[in-house]
C-alpha positions in Angstrom: 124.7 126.7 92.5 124.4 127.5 96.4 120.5 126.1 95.6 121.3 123.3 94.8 124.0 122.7 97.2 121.5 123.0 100.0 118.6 120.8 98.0 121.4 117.9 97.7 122.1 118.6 101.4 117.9 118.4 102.5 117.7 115.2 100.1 120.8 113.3 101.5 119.3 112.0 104.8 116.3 110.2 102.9 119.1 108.9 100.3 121.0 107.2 102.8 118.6 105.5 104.0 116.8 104.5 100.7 120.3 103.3 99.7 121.1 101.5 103.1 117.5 100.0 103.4 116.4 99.6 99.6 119.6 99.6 97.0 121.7 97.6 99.0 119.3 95.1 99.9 118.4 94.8 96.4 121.7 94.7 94.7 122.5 91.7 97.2 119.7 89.8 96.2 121.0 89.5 92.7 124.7 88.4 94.3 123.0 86.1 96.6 120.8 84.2 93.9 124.5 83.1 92.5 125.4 81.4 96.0 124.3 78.3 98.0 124.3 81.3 101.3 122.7 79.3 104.5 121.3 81.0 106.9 122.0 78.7 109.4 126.0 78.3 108.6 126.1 82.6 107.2 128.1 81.1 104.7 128.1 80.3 101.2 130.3 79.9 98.0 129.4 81.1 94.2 127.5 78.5 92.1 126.9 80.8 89.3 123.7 79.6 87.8 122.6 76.5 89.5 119.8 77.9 91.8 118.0 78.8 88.8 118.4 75.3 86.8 117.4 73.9 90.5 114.2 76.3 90.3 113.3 75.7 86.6 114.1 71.8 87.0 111.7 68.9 87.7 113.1 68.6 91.6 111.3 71.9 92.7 107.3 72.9 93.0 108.8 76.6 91.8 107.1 76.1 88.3 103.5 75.0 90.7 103.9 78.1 92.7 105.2 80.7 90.1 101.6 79.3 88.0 99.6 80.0 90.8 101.0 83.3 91.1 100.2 84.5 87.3 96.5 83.2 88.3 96.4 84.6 91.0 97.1 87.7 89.4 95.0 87.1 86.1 92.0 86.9 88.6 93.0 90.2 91.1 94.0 92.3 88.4 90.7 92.8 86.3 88.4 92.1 88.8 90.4 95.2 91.0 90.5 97.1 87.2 86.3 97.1 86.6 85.8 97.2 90.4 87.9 100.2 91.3 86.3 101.7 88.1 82.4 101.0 88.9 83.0 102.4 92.0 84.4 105.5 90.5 81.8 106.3 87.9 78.8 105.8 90.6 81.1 107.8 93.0 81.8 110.7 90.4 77.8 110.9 89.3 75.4 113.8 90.1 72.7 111.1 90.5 73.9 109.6 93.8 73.9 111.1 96.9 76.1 111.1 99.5 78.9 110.9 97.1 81.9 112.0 99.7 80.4 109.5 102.5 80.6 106.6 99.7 84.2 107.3 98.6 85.4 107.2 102.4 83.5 104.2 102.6 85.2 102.4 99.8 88.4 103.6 100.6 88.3 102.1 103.9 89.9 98.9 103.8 92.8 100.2 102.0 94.0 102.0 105.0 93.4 98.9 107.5 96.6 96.9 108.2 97.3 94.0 106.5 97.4 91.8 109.5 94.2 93.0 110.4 92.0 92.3 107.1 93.4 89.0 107.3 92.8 88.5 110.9 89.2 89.7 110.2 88.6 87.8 107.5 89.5 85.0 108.6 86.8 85.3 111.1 84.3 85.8 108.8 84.7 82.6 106.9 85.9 80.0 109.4 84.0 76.9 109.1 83.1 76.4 112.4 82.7 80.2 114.3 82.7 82.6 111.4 80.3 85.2 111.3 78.8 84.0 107.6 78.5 80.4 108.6 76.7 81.3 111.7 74.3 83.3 109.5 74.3 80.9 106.9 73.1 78.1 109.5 70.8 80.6 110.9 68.7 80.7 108.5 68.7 76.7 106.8 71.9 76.5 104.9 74.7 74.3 105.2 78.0 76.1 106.5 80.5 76.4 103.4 84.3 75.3 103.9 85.5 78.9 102.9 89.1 78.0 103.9 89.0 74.4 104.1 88.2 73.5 100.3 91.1 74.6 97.9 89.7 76.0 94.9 86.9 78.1 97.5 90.4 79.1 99.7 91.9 80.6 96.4 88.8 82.7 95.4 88.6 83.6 99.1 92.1 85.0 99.3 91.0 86.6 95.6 87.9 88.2 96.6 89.6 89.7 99.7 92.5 91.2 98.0 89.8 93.1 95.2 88.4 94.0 98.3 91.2 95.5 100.3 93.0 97.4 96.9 89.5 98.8 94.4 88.9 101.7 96.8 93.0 102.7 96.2 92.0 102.4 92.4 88.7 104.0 92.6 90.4 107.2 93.7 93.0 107.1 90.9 89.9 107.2 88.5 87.9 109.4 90.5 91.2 112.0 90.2 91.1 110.9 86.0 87.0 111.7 85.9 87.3 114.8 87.8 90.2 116.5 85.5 87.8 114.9 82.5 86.3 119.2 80.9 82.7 119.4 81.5 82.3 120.6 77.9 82.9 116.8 76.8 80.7 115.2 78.7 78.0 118.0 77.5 79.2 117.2 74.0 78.6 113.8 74.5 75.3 114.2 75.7 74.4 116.4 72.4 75.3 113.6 70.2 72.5 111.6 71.3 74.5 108.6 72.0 72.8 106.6 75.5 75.0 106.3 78.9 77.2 103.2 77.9 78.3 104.1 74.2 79.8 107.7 75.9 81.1 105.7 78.4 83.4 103.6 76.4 83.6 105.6 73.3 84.0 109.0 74.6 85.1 109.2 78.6 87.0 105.7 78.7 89.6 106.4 75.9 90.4 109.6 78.4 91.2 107.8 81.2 93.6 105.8 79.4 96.6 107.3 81.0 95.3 106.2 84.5 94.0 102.8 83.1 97.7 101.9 82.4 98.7 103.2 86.3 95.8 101.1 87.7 96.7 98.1 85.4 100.9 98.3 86.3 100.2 99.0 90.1 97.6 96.1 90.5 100.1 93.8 88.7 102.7 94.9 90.8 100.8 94.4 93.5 99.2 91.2 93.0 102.5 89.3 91.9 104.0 90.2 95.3 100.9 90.2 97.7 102.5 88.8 100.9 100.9 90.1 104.2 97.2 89.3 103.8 97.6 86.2 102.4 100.0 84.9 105.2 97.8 86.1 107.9 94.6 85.0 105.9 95.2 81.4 104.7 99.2 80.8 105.6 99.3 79.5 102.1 96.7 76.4 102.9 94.9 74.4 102.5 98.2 72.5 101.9 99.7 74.8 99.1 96.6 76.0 97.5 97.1 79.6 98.2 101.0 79.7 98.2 102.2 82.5 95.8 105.5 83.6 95.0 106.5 85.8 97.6 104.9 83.4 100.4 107.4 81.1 98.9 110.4 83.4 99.0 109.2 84.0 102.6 109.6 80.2 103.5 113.0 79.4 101.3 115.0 82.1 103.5 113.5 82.0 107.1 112.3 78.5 107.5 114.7 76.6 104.8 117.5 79.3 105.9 118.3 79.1 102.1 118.9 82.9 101.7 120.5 81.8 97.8 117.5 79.8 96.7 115.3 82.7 98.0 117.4 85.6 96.3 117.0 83.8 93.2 113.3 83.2 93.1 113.2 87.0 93.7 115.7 87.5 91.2 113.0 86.0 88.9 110.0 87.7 90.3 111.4 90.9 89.6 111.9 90.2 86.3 108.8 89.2 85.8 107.4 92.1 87.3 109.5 94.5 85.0 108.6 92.1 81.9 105.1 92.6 82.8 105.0 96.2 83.4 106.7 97.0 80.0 104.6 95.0 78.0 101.1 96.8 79.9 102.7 100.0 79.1 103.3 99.4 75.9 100.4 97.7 74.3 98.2 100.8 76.3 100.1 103.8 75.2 99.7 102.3 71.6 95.8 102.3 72.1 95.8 106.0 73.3 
């Protein structure tokens, strides 16, 4: 009993401040969707649910956003899945060399600041002084309008996110093909099968478990990407790389319509739960 009176007592600092800084927030969110709160006035009255018919109604570009969020997402979520699992199957063989060297490399840009990959990137592909139009004009071509075109700015922002979160997920499955026995992949060999079928057939179904964190995570992840995006593209050209939670951003400190805002993240965290759920499920099935 005394124990656990003193691990209560080491754990109560770290839950006062995740209350202060991470229930409370949260728990106002879901009051605040059911006000008109402006941030300009502090002040709002309850309107039950008439920021969500307002959000889900033909008078917003919500639906517009929320649509390019899912694709968005459709695209960073397996491209980051086969990636981060390419990278861990070269990284995990006895054939290459240099194995520790290339893990650190790939892990890299998952420990660089957000601000600074899209900084950097944004660099690299600006029409007029980035580093890849330079080369590009170097050497014949015609400059491309990375930024400037919307459907190239979306795959940009795309590409740059796979690149900033595989080497997180490549050390998930590098942690999954480690703990995998020795005496089944010996086994496998034995069976005369080539590289690919004992691949999928045999190693694959045993990373399931991790498949499904990768999978949940990289949802998560994608649905609320934030930071890179807003240093990267701001959203633009015009709205073509706008997602969800650059939209939430926007509704409470440039609108100053903290209600509007709480709502939309009201929805994206259902979403987000929704999502995760279904993921879990339909993979635990499978293992």
């Amino acid at each position: 009993m005394k124990r656990q009176y003193y691990a209560w007592l080491f754990l109560l600092p770290n839950l006062v401040i995740f209350t202060i800084f991470v229930v409370t927030p949260a728990l106002s969110s879901f009051y605040y969707a059911l006000t008109d709160y402006d941030m300009v006035r502090f002040s709002g009255k309850f309107i039950g649910l008439a920021n969500f018919r307002y959000l889900f109604g033909g008078a917003s570009d919500f639906g517009r956003v929320l649509l390019r969020t899912f694709m968005y997402s459709a695209m960073v979520v397996p491209i980051a899945f086969f990636t981060s699992l390419f990278l861990a199957v070269i990284t995990s063989s006895d054939l290459i060399k240099g194995k520790a060297f290339l893990r650190a490399l790939f892990y890299w840009p998952w420990l660089l600041s957000p601000s600074i990959i899209g900084v950097s990137w944004k660099w690299f592909l600006d029409y007029d002084a980035g580093l890849i139009n330079i080369l590009l004009l170097k050497n014949g071509a015609s400059p491309i309008p990375w930024l400037l075109d919307r459907r190239l700015a979306f795959l940009s922002v795309v590409l740059v996110t796979v690149w900033n979160v595989a080497g997180y997920f490549m050390v998930m499955f590098n942690s999954a093909l480690t703990a995998i026995p020795t005496e089944v992949y010996e086994a496998a060999a034995l069976d005369g099968a080539n590289r690919w079928v004992r691949f999928w057939k045999i190693i694959f179904p045993l990373l399931k478990p991790t498949a499904v964190l990768v999978l949940v995570l990289s949802t998560i992840m994608s649905m609320r990407s934030f930071e890179i995006i807003y240093v990267f593209t701001a959203g633009g050209p015009g709205t073509a790389t706008t997602v969800l939670a650059q939209k939430i951003y926007y509704t409470a400190f440039l609108e100053r319509k903290l209600g509007m805002a709480s709502a939309m993240s009201v929805i994206l965290f259902a979403i987000l739960i929704t999502l995760s759920l279904i993921q879990i499920r339909i993979l635990e099935e499978e293992v």
